[in-house]
C-alpha positions as CSV (number, residue, x, y, z in Angstrom):
1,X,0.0,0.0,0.0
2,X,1.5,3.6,-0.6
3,X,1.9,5.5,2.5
4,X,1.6,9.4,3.2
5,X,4.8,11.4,3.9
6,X,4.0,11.8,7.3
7,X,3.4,8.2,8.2
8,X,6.4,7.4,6.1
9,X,8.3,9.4,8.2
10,X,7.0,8.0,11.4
11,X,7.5,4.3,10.0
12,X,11.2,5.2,9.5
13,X,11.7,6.2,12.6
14,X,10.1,3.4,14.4
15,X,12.3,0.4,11.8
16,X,15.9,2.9,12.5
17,X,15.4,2.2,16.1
18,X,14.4,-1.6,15.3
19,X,17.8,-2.0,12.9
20,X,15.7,-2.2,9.7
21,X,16.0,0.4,6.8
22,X,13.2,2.5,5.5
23,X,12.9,1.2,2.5
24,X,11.9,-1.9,3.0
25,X,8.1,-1.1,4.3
26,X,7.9,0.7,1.0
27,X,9.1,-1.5,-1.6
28,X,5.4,-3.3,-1.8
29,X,4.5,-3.2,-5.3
30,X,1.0,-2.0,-6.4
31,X,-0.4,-3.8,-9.6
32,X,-3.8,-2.7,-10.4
33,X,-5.5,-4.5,-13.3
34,X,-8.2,-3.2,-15.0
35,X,-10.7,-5.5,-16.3
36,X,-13.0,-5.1,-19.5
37,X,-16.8,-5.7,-19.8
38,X,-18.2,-8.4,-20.8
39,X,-17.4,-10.0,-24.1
40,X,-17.4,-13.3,-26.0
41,X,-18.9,-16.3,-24.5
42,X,-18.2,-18.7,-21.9
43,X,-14.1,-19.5,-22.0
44,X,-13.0,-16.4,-24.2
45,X,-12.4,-13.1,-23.8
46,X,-12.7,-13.4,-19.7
47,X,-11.3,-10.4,-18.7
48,X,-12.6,-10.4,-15.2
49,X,-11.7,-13.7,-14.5
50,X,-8.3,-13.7,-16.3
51,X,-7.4,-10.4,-14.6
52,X,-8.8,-12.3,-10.8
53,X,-7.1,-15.2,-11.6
54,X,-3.6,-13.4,-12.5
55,X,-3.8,-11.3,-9.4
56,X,-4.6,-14.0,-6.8
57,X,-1.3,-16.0,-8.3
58,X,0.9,-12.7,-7.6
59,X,-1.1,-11.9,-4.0
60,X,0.1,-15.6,-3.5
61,X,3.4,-15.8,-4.9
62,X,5.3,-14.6,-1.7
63,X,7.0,-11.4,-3.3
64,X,6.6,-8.1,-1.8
65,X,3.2,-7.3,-4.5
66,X,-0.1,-6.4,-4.2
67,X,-2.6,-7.2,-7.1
68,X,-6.3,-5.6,-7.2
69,X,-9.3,-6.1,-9.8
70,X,-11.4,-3.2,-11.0
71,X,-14.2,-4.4,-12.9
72,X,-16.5,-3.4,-16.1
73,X,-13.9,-0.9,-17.8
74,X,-13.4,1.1,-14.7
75,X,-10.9,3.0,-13.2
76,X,-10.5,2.9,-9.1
77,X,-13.2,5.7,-7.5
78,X,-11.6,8.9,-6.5
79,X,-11.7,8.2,-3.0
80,X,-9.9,5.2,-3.0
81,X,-6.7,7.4,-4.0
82,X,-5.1,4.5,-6.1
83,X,-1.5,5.4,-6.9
84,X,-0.7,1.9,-9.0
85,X,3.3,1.1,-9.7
86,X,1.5,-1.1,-12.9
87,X,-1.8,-0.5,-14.4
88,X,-3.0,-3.6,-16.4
89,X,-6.0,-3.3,-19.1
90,X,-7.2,-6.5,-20.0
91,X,-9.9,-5.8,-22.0
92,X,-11.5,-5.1,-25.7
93,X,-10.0,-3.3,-28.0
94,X,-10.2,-0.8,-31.2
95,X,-12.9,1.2,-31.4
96,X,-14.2,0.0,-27.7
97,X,-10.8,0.2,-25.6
98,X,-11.7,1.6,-22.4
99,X,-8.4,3.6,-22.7
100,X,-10.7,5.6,-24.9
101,X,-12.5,6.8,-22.1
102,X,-9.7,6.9,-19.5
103,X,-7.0,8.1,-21.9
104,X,-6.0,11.7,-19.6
105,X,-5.8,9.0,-16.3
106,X,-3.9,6.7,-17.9
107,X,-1.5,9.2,-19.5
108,X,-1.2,11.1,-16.1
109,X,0.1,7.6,-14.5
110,X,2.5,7.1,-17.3
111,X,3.7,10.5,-17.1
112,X,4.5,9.5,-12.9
113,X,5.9,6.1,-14.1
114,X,3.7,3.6,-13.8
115,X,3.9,0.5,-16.1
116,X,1.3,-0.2,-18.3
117,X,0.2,-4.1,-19.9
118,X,-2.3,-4.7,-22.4
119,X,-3.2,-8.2,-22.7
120,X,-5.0,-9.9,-26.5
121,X,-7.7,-7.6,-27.6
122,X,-6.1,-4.8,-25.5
123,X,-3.4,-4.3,-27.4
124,X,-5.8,-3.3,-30.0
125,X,-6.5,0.1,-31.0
126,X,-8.0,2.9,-33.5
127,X,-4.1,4.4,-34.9
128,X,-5.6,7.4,-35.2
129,X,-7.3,7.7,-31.5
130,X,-4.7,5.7,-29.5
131,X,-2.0,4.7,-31.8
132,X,0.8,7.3,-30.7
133,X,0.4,6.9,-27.0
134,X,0.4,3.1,-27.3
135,X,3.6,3.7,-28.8
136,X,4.6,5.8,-25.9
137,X,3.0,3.4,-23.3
138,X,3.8,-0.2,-24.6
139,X,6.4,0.2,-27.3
140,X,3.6,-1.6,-29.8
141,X,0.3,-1.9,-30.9
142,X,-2.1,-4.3,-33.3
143,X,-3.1,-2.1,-36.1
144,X,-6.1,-3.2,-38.6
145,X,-4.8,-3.8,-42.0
146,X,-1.3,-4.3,-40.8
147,X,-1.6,-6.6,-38.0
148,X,-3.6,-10.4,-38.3
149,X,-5.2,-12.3,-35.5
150,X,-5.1,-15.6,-36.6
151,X,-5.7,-19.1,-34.1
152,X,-2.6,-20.9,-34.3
153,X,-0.4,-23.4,-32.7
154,X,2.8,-21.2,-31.7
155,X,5.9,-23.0,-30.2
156,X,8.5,-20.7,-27.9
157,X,11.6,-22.5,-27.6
158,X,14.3,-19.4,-27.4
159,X,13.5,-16.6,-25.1
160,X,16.2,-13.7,-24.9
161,X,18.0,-13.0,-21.5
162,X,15.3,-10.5,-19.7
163,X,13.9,-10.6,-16.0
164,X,10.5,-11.5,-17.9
165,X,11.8,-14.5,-19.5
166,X,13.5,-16.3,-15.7
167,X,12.2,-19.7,-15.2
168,X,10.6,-20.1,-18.6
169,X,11.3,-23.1,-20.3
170,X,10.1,-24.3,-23.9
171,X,6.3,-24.3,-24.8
172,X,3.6,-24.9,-27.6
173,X,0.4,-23.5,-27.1
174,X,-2.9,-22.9,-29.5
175,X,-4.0,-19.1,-28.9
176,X,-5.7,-16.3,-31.1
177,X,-1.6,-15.3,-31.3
178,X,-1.8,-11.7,-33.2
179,X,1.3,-10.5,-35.1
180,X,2.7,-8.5,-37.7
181,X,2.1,-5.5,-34.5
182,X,2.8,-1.7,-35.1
183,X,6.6,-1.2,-33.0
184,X,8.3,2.0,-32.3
185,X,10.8,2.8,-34.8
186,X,13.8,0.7,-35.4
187,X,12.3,-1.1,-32.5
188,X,14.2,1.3,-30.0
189,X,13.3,0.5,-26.4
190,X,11.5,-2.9,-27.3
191,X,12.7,-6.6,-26.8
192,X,10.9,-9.1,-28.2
193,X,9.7,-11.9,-25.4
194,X,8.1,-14.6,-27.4
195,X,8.5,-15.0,-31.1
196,X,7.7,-17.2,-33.4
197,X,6.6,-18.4,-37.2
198,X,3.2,-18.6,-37.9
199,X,2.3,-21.0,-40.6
200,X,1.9,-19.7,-43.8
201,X,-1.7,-21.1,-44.1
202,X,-2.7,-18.5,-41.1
203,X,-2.8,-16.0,-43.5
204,X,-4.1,-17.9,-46.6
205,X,-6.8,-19.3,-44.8
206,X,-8.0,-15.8,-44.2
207,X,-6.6,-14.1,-47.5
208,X,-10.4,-12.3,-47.8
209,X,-10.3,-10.4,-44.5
210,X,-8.2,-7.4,-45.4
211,X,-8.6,-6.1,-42.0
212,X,-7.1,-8.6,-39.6
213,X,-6.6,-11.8,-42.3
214,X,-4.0,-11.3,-44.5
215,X,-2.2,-8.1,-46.3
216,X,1.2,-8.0,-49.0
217,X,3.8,-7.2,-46.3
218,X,2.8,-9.5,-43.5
219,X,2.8,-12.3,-46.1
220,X,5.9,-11.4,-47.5
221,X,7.4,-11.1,-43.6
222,X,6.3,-14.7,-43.6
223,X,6.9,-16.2,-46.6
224,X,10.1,-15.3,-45.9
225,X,10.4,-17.4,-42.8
226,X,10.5,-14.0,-40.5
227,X,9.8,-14.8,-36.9
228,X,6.8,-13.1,-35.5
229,X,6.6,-11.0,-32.0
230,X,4.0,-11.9,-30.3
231,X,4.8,-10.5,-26.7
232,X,7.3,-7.7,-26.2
233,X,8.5,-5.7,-23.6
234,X,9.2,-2.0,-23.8
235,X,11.4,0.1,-21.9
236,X,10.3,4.2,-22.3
237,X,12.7,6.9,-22.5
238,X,11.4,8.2,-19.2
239,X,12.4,5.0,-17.3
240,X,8.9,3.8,-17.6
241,X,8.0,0.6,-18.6
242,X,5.5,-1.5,-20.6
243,X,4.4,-5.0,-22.0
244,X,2.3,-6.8,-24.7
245,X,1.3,-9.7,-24.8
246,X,-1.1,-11.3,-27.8
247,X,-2.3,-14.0,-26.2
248,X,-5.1,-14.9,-23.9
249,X,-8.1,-15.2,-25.7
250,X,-9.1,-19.0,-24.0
251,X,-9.2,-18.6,-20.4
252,X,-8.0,-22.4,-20.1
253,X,-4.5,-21.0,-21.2
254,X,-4.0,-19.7,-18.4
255,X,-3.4,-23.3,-16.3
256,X,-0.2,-23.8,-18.7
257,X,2.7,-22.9,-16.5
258,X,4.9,-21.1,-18.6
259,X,2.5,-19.4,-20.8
260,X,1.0,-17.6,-16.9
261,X,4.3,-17.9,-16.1
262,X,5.4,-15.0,-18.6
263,X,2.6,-12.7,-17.7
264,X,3.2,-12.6,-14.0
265,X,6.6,-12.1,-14.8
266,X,6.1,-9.3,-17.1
267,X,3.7,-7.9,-14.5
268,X,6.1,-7.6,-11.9
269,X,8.8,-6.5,-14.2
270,X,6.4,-3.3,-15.5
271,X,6.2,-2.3,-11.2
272,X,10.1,-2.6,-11.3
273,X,9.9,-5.5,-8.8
274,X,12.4,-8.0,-8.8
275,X,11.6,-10.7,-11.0
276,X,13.0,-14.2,-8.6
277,X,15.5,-16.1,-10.9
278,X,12.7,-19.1,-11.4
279,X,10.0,-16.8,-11.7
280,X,7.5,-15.9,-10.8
281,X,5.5,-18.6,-8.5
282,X,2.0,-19.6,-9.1
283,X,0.3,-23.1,-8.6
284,X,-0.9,-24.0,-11.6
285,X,-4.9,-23.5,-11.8
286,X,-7.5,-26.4,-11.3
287,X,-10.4,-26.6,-13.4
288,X,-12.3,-25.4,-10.7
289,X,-10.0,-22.4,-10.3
290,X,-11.0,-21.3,-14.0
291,X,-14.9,-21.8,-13.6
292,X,-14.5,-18.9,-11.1
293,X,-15.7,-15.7,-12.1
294,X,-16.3,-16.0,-15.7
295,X,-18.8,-13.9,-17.2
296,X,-21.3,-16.4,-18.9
297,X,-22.3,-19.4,-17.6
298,X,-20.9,-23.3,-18.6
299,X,-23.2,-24.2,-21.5
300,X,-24.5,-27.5,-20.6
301,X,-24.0,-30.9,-22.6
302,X,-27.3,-31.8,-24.7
């Protein structure tokens, strides 16, 4: 929890005289998701219960972090005088990003350094509403008629040296995996976190859709045997930091170790917390775990 300066002050005193330093009663880190409304059906697109399920795993991982849920394309009320070390907007996106609506907040937390994630459809957006600050917040963005959202069968075997990437080992895993994304300029300030080649027939198979199918550069990109980025992290001039990650349309992905794994990771990395060498730690979810909280009911078997 953040603390004002006059109990700060009073908390340092108190840990001097106890042999402790200051700083470590203020080192908590603050992770505030926010959560999207409702959107597909049952097992897709469960932003609330994604977004609960991620921050249980970092309230229980043992690290010096504290992860809250605001609901329903929200920001925190006024009075609960939120001051978040990461912001993370796991939600729809394009024309119906709640960062539409919450753009000045949002870009008043980045200007104080706060981290900011967008997670699948969040990383979304209009490039002539939102494009340039998704820039400036993430390092990247999906852009229609540039970017394609294809279902695919992506396989992460080589991760570069990053705090995000400690503990993760190899993994395949089906996903609505978007790529081709919109990156800053000679990619300055972004590392690429999981990459990958899509098959060729992710774009033929949806050669018609213009928008998010297929278009001449991405197919040349992968023709060509050019590795996709599918999650990324960005570090902003300011010493800010930011993350995007494609992935997380089915809510079952989320019990596969090294897929939730990554996002904590990332998550704790964006708060500038110290990522452990292993990782992040999380149990991995029961089924029962992911029936929690989702926003439509289990259809039942005829």
């Amino acid at each position: 929890m953040k603390y004002p300066n006059t109990l700060k002050i009073g908390l340092s005193l108190i840990l001097c005289l106890c042999g402790v330093h200051a700083s470590a009663a203020a080192e908590t880190k603050e992770i505030l998701f926010l959560a999207g409304k409702k959107s597909h059906g049952y097992g897709a697109h469960e932003h609330r219960a994604g977004s609960m399920l991620l921050a249980r795993c970092l309230n229980e991982s043992g690290l010096d972090v504290s992860a809250s849920v605001v609901t329903d394309g929200k920001l925190p009320a006024a009075s609960d005088n939120c001051e978040p070390d990461a912001i993370v907007m796991y939600c729809d996106g394009y024309k119906s990003h709640m960062a539409k609506e919450h753009q000045d907040d949002i870009q008043a937390w980045v200007d104080g350094g706060v981290g900011v994630a967008c997670l699948h459809f969040g990383v979304e957006v209009d490039p002539d509403e939102l494009g340039q600050q998704f820039l400036d917040w993430i390092g990247g963005y999906f852009a229609i008629g540039w970017s394609v959202n294809p279902h695919w069968d992506a396989t992460f075997d080589a991760f570069p040296e990053h705090p995000i990437t400690n503990g993760v080992q190899p993994f395949t895993i089906r996903d609505e995996w978007y790529y081709h994304m919109r990156f800053q300029p000679e990619m300055e300030g972004v590392t690429p976190i999981l990459s990958a080649l899509p098959p060729v027939s992710t774009l033929t198979s949806r050669a018609k859709d213009k928008n998010r199918g297929s278009n001449p550069a991405v197919m040349a990109e992968v023709s060509a045997g050019k590795e996709q980025h599918v999650a990324w992290a960005y570090e902003r001039p300011d010493g800010g930091r930011g993350f995007g990650f494609t992935g997380g349309h089915f809510h079952k992905n989320w019990q596969q170790d090294d897929f939730r794994k990554t996002v904590l990771n990332a998550l704790v990395w964006i708060a500038k917390g110290e990522v452990p060498k292993e990782g992040v730690p999380s149990r991995t979810p029961t089924d029962a775990d992911l029936e929690l909280n989702q926003d439509y009911p289990k259809p039942q078997k005829k």
